[in-house]
VMD Tcl script that draws the C-alpha trace (Angstrom):
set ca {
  {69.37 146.06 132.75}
  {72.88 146.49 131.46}
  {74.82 143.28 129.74}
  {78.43 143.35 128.90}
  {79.73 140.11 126.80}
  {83.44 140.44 126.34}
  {85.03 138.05 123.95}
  {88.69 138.16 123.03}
  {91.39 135.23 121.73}
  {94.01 133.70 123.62}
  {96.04 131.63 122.36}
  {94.13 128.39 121.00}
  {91.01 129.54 123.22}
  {88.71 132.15 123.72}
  {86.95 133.87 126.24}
  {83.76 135.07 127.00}
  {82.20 136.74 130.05}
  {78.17 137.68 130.81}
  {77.00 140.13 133.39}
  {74.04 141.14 134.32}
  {73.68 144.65 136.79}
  {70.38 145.37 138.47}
  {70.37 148.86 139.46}
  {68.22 149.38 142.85}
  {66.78 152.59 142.28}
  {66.74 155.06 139.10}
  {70.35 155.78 137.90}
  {70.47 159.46 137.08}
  {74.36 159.59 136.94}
  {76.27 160.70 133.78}
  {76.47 158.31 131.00}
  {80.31 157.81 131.84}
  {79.92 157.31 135.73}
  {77.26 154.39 135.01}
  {80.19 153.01 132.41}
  {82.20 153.09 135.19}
  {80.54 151.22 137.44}
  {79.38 148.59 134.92}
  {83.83 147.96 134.09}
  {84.60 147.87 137.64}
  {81.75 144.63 137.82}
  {83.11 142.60 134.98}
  {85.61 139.67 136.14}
  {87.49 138.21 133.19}
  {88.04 134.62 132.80}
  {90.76 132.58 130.90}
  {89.72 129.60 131.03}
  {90.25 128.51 127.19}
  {87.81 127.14 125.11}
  {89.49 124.04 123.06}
  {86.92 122.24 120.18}
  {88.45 118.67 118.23}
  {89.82 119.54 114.49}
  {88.44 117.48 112.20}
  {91.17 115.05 110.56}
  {93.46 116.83 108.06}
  {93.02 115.34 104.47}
  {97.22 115.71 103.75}
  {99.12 113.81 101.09}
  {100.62 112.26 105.13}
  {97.56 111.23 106.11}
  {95.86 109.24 103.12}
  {93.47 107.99 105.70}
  {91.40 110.99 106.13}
  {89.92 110.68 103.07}
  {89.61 108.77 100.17}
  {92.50 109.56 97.85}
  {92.02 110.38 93.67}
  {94.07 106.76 93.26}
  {91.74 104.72 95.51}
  {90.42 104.19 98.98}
  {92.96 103.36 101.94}
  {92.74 99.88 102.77}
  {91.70 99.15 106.33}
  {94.82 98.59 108.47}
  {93.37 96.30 111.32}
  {96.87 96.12 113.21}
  {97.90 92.91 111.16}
  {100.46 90.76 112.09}
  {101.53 89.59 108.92}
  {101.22 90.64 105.02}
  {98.23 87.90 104.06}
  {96.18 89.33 107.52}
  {96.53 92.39 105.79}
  {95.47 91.38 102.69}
  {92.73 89.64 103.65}
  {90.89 92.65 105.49}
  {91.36 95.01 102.42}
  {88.52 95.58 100.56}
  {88.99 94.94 96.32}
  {87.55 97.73 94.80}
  {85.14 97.71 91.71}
  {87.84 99.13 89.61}
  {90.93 101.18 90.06}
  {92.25 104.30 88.86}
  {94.47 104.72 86.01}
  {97.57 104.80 88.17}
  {96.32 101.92 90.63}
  {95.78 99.93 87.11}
  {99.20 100.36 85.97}
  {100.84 99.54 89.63}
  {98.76 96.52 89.57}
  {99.43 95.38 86.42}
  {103.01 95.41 86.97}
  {102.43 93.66 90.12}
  {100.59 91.26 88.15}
  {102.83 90.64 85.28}
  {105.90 90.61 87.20}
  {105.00 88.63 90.59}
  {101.84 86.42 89.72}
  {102.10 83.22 91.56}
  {104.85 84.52 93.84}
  {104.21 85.57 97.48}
  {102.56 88.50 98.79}
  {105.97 89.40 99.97}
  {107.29 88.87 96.08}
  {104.76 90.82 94.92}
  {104.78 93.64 97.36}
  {108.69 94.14 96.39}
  {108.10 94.53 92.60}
  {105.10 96.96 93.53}
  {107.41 98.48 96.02}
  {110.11 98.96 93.02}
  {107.59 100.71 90.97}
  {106.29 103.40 93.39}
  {109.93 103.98 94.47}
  {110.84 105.04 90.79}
  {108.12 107.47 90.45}
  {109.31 109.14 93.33}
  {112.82 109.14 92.54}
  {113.16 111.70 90.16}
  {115.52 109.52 87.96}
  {112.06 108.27 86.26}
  {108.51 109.54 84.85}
  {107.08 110.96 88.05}
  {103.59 108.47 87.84}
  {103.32 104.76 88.10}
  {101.87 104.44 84.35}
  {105.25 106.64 83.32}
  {106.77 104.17 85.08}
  {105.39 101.31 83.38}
  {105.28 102.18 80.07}
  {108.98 103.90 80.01}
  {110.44 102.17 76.82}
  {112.65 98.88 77.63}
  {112.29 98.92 81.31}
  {108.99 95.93 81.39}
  {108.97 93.00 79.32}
  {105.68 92.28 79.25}
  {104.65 95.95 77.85}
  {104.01 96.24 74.72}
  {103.43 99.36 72.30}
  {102.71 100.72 75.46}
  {100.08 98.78 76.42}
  {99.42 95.35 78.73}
  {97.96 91.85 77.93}
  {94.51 91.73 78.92}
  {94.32 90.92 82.24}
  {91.76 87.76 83.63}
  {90.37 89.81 86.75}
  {87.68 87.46 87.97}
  {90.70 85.12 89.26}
  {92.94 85.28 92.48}
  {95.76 86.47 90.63}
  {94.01 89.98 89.71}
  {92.83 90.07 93.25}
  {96.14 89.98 95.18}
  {97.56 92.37 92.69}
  {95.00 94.53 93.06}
  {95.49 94.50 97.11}
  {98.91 94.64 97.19}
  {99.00 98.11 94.75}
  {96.57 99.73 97.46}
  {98.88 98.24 100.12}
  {102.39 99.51 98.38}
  {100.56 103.19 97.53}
  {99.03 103.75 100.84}
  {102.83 102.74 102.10}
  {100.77 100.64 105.17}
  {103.43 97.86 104.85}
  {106.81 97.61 104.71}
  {109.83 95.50 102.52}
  {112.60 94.57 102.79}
  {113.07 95.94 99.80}
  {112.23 99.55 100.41}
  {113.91 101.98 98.06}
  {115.09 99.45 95.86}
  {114.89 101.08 91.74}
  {115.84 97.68 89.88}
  {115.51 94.27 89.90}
  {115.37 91.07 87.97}
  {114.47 87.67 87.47}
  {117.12 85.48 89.86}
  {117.88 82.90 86.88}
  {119.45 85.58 85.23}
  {122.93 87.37 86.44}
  {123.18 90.63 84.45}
  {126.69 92.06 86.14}
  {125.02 95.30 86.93}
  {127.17 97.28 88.73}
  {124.43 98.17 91.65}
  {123.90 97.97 95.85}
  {122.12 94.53 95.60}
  {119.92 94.69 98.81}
  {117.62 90.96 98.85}
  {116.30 88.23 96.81}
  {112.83 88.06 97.51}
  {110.99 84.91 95.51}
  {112.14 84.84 91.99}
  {113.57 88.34 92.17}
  {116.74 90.46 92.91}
  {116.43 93.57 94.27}
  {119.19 96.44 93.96}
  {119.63 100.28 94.42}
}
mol new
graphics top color blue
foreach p $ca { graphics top sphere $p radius 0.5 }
foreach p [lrange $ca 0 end-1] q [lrange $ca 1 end] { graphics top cylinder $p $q radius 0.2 }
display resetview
């Protein structure tokens, strides 16, 4: 019995052929006459063969995986920013750079809304990725005379078995993951609306106790 498998690419595909020749008496041809024959027997098919890719682990799709600064939070589809919240998961503890976002968040927004606080979190990421700043949230934080309540480079300690802690915690995932948006959004400044500064900036909103500019 002769078998011929033929297997080339095409495209996304492949292809792949079996067949099987039963010879009805002795063969006592030359080697290239029977080679002959067996070519002439083979049909080729394209049909291609398409298998599912795994999801991509990509700095665009945070999803895929978990990512070094902490698990995406579950997006269930919310309809509004305390929905959201409320389905994502608080970690044991956060990264270095999810610390510092949060702590900001914390420091800056406790007590405001989740809207408030995703803003000022919003602020922070938005600097890092600016270029006009230190390039990581904790740069961010700790760049000299840019957050009151730094200082010597470090934070107040922090009461994390309350409420407070929590939503700041949520909201940093939230902001880094980018799953929700402000009104904010690209905002580099901001400050406390009791105060008017004069700063010659784009103001953009007031969200809570805060001004936002560009």
């Amino acid at each position: 019995m002769f078998v011929s498998i033929l297997v080339g690419a095409e495209g996304s595909g492949a292809i792949a052929q079996t067949t099987g020749i039963q010879p009805q008496q002795a063969d006592v041809r030359s080697a290239d006459a029977r080679s002959a024959d067996v070519q002439s027997q083979v049909t080729f098919v394209t049909e291609p063969v398409v298998q599912p890719l795994a999801a991509a682990t990509t700095p665009e799709n945070p999803s895929a995986s978990n990512s070094s600064t902490g698990a995406s939070p579950t997006d269930p589809d919310a309809d509004s920013l305390g929905e959201l919240v409320a389905a994502t998961p608080l970690p044991d503890s956060l990264s270095g750079e999810l610390a510092c976002l949060a702590g900001a968040i914390y420091f800056e927004a406790k007590g405001e809304s989740l809207a408030g606080q995703l803003a000022v979190g919003k602020v922070i990421i938005a600097r890092a990725q600016s270029g006009r700043f230190p390039t990581s949230y904790c740069g961010v934080v700790y760049q000299p005379s840019q957050f009151s309540f730094v200082r010597g480079r470090a934070m107040p300690a922090i009461n994390k078995s309350g409420r407070a802690w929590a939503e700041a915690a949520k909201i940093a995932q939230i902001a880094h993951h980018d799953i929700w948006d402000s009104p904010v959004e690209g905002a580099l400044f901001f400050h406390a609306a009791r105060v008017s500064p004069g700063w010659r900036l784009t103001r953009m909103a007031r969200v809570d106790n805060h001004v936002f500019y560009r």
